[in-house]
ROMI-995163 format. One line per field, with one value per residue (C-alpha): residue number from 1; residue in one letter; z, x, y. Coordinates in steps of 0.5 Angstrom, whole numbers. Layout:
N
num	[NUM_...];
residuo	[A_...];
zz	[Z_...];
xx	[X_...];
yy	[Y_...];
This chain:
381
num	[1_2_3_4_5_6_7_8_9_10_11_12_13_14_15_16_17_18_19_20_21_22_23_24_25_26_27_28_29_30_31_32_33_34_35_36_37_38_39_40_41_42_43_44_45_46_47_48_49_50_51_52_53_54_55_56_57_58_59_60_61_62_63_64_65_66_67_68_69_70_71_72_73_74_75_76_77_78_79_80_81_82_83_84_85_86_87_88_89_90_91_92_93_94_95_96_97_98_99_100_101_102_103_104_105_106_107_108_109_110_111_112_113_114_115_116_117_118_119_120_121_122_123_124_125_126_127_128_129_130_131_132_133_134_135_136_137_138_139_140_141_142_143_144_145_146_147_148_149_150_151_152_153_154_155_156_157_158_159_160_161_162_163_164_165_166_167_168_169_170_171_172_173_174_175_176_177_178_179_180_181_182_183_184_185_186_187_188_189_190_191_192_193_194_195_196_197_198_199_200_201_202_203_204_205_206_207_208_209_210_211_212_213_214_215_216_217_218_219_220_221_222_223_224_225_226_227_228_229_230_231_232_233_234_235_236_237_238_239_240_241_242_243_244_245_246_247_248_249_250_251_252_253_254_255_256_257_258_259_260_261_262_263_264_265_266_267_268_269_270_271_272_273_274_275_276_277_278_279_280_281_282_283_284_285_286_287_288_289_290_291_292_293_294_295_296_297_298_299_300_301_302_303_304_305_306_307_308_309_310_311_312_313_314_315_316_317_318_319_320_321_322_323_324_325_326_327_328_329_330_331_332_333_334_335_336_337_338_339_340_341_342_343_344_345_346_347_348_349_350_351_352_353_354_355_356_357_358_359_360_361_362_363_364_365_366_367_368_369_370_371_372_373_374_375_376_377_378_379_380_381];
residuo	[X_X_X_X_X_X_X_X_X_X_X_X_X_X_X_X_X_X_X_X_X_X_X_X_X_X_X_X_X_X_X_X_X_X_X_X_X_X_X_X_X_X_X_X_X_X_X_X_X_X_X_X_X_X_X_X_X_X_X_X_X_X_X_X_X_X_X_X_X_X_X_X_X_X_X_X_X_X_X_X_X_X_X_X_X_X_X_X_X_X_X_X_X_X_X_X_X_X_X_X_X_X_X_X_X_X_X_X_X_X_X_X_X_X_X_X_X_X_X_X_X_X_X_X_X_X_X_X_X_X_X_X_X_X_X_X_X_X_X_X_X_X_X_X_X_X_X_X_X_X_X_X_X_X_X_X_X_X_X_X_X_X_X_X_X_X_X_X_X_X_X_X_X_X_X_X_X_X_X_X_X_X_X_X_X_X_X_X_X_X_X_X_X_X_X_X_X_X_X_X_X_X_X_X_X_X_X_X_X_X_X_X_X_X_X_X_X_X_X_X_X_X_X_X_X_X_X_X_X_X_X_X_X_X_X_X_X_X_X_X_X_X_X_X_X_X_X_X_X_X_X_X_X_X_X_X_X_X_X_X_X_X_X_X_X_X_X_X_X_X_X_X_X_X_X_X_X_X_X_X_X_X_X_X_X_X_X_X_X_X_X_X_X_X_X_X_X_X_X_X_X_X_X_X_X_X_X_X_X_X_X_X_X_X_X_X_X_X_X_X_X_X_X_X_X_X_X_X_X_X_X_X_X_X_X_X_X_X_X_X_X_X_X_X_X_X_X_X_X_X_X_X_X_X_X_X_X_X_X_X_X_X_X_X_X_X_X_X_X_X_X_X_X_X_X_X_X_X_X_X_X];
zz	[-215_-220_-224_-228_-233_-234_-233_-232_-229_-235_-229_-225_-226_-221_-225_-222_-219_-214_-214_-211_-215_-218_-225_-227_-234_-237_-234_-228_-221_-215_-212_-217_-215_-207_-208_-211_-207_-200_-199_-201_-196_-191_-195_-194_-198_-198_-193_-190_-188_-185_-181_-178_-178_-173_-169_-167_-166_-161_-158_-156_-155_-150_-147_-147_-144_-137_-141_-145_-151_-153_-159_-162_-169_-171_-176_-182_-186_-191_-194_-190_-184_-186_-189_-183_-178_-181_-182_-175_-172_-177_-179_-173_-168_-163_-160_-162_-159_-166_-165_-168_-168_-171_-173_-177_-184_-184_-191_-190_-193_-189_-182_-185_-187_-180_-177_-182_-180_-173_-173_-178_-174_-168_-165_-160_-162_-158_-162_-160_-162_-162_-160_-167_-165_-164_-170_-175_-171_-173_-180_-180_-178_-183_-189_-187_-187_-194_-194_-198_-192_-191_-187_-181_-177_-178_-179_-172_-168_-171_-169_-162_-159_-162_-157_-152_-150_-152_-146_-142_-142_-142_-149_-152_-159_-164_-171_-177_-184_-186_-193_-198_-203_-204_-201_-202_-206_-201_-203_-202_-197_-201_-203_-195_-189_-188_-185_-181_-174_-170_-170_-165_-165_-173_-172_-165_-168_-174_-170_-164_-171_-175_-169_-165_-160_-155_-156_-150_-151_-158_-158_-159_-158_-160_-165_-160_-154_-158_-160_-153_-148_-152_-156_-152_-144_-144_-149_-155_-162_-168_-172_-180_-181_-189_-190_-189_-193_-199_-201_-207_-207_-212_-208_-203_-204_-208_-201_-196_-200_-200_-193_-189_-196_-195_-200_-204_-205_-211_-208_-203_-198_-199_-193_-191_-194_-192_-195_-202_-203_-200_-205_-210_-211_-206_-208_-215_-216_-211_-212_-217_-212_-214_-210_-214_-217_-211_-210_-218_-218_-211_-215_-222_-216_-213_-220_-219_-224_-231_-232_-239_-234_-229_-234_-237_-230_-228_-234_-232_-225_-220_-219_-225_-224_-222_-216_-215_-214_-209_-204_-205_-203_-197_-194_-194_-190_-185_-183_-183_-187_-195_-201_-203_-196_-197_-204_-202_-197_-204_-207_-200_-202_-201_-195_-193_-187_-187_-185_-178_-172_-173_-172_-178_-177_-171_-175_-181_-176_-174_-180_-182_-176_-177_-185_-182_-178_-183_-179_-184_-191_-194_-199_-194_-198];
xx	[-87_-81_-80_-73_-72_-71_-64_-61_-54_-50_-47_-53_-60_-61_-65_-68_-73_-69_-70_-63_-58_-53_-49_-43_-41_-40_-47_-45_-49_-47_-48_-43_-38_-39_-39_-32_-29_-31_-36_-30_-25_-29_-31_-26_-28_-20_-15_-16_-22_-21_-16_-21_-28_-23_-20_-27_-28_-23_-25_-32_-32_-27_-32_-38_-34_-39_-45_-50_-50_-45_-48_-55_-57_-63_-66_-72_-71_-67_-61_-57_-59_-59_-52_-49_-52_-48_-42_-42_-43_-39_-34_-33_-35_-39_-45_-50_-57_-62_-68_-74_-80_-87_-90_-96_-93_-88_-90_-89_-82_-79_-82_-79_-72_-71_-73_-68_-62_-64_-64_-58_-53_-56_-57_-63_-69_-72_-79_-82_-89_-91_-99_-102_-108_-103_-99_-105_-107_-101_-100_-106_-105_-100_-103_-108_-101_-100_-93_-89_-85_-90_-85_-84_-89_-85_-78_-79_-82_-76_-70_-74_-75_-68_-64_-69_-69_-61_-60_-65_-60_-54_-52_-47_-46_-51_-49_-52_-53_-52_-47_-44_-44_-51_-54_-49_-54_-58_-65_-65_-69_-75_-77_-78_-76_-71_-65_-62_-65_-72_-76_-81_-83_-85_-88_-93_-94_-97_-101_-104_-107_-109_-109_-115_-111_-106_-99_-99_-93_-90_-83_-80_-73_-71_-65_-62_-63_-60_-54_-53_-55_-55_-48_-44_-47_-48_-43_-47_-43_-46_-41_-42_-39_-41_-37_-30_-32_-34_-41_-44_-52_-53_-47_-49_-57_-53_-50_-56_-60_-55_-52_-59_-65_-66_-71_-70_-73_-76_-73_-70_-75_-80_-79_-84_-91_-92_-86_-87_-93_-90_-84_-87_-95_-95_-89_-88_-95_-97_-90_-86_-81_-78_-73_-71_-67_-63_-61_-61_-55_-52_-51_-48_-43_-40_-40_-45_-51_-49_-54_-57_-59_-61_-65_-69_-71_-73_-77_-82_-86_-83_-90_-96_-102_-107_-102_-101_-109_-110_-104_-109_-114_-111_-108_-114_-117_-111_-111_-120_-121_-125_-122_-126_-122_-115_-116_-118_-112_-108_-112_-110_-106_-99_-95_-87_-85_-85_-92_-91_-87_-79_-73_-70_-65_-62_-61_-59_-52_-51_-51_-46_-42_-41_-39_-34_-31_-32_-37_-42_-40_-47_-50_-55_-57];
yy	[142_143_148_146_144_136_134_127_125_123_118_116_116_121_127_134_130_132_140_142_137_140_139_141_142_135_134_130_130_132_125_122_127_126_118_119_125_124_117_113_115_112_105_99_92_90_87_95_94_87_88_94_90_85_90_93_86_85_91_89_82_85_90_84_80_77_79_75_78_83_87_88_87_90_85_86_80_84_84_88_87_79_79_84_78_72_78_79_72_68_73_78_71_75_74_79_80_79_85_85_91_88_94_91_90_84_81_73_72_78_73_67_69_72_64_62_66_65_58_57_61_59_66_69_73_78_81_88_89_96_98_97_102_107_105_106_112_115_112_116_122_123_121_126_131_130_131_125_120_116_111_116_112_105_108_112_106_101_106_109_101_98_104_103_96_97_102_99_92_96_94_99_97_97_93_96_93_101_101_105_100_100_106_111_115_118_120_128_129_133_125_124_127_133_129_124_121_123_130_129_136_135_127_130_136_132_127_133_136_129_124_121_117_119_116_113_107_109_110_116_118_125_126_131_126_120_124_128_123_116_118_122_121_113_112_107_106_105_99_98_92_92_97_93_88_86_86_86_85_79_75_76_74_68_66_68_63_57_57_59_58_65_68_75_81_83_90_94_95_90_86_92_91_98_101_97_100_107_106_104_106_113_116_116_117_122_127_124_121_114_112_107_112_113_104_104_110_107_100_104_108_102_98_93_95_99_105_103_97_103_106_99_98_104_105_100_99_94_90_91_95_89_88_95_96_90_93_100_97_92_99_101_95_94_101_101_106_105_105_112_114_113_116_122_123_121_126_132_138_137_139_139_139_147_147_144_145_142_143_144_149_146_138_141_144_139_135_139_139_131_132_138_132_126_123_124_123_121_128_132_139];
């Protein structure tokens, strides 16, 4: 799908697995140069960024004052949701709502770190359970698409119920684990997707031609109703606390396990059963896409991982080929169809999203327009 020939970043380990990345002379990528010209502008792990995380704290907790709860969290499990929840309970001192979507794929560990941080910080839970016929019949349909970002069901469902319910109970602010320090090497959006936020023009143009069941109850909220209405009508904010402090990935974990006995993941993205066979089984071995490449650069950017341990660790797979052929086969039977069935969907054509109906042209402006105004800092193409 890639008719360059091969370059790797002599910075990153990004590579022209990424058809549009672009070199300079020296053979530095363009993630390497965003980071360091434009995303660290808005990364404050210093007295800076205190000194903003309590501002914004004082100004919420005022905002909530008379409510039961005055921001929401949505929690996986994982590390940055889980560090940003003790960030915002212990550091921030509010009284955040903790939210859970179970969309079919929680891996046990995921299910006991969310307990432990609940009992430990002594916070309440609220857990939606999204329709998992729906959920399968969609996941379905878009293996049947045979584009590459197979997270689109899970992502959209995790998104859509969190705003949702967050609008329902009047809650304004939406804490988020989202960072720079190890995710500011964006995955281009060849490797899944073509931006930020929810088509739902493309995902129902994909389930009315793959799909058997109506999507009577699956939550959707468009990206442009979520920026027109949900943003500027009602007024909601999203906060990242984890960009104003210090958050290093292996102290964090270290931290997480002695105060609560959390457990880490092998991986980002595990807490997902789902997502560690979409990750680390079906992209890489259908397109050639490793996202490991985008976390392992993220970690070189901000110091925590040097590229020669990037390049050992990405010479080898996350989980070995029996583990591997065990999830296929698990995959398969979750979603009820065959090993032969799910084989043959690997095995389609591939697709991107100019095959379907989207709004393409109309996200990407907007992207821009945010980059223009310093709202969005991360590399969209």
């Amino acid at each position: 799908m890639n008719s360059r020939t091969y370059q790797i970043c002599q910075k990153t380990i990004m590579d022209t697995s990424d058809p549009n990345i672009i070199f300079d002379k020296d053979g530095i990528s363009d993630y390497y140069h965003n980071f360091h010209n434009v995303m660290v502008k808005g990364w404050h792990p210093d007295e800076k960024g205190h000194k903003e995380l309590m501002r914004m704290a004082e100004k919420i907790k005022k905002e909530g004052e008379g409510k039961d709860f005055d921001c929401i969290i949505g929690l996986s499990g994982g590390l940055d949701s889980s560090y940003v929840t003790y960030i915002t309970k212990e550091v921030m001192g509010l009284r955040p709502l903790l939210f859970h979507v179970d969309a079919g794929w929680n891996t046990d560990q995921a299910v006991g770190n969310i307990e432990k941080l609940v009992d430990g910080l002594g916070l309440d839970l609220y857990t939606e359970v999204i329709n998992w016929e729906e959920m399968k019949d969609l996941q379905v349909a878009v293996l049947k698409s045979g584009i590459s970002d197979q997270d689109l069901p899970q992502d959209y469902a995790f998104f859509s119920t969190l705003y949702i319910f967050a609008r329902k109970h009047r809650i304004k602010y939406v804490i988020t684990g989202s960072n720079i320090s190890t995710e500011c090497c964006r995955e281009p959006m060849e490797w899944g997707g073509y931006g930020p936020g929810i088509d739902k023009t493309f995902i129902l143009d994909i389930h009315k031609k793959f799909g058997k069941k109506p999507l009577k109850t699956f939550p959707l909220i468009d990206i442009l109703v979520y920026k027109a209405y949900y943003m500027t009508f009602l007024g909601m904010e999203v906060f990242k606390p984890l960009d104003l402090v210090p958050f290093v990935k292996k102290d964090a974990e270290e931290f997480l396990g002695k105060r609560f006995g959390w457990q880490k993941f092998k991986h980002k993205h595990h807490e997902s059963r789902w997502t560690r066979f979409y990750e680390d089984y079906w992209l890489p071995r259908r397109f050639g896409y490793e996202k490991r490449r985008a976390h392992f650069s993220s970690l070189i950017l901000t110091g925590q991982m040097t590229r020669d341990e990037a390049l050992e660790r990405i010479s080898r797979p996350e989980m070995d080929e029996k583990f591997l052929k065990q999830e296929f086969e698990y995959v398969a039977n979750k979603l009820e169809l065959t090993v032969e069935e799910l084989q043959a969907m690997f095995d389609l054509p591939k697709k991107t999203y100019k095959d379907y109906r989207n709004k393409k042209k109309i996200i990407s402006l907007g992207t821009k327009v945010l980059s223009l105004i310093g709202k969005e800092r991360r590399l969209f193409r």
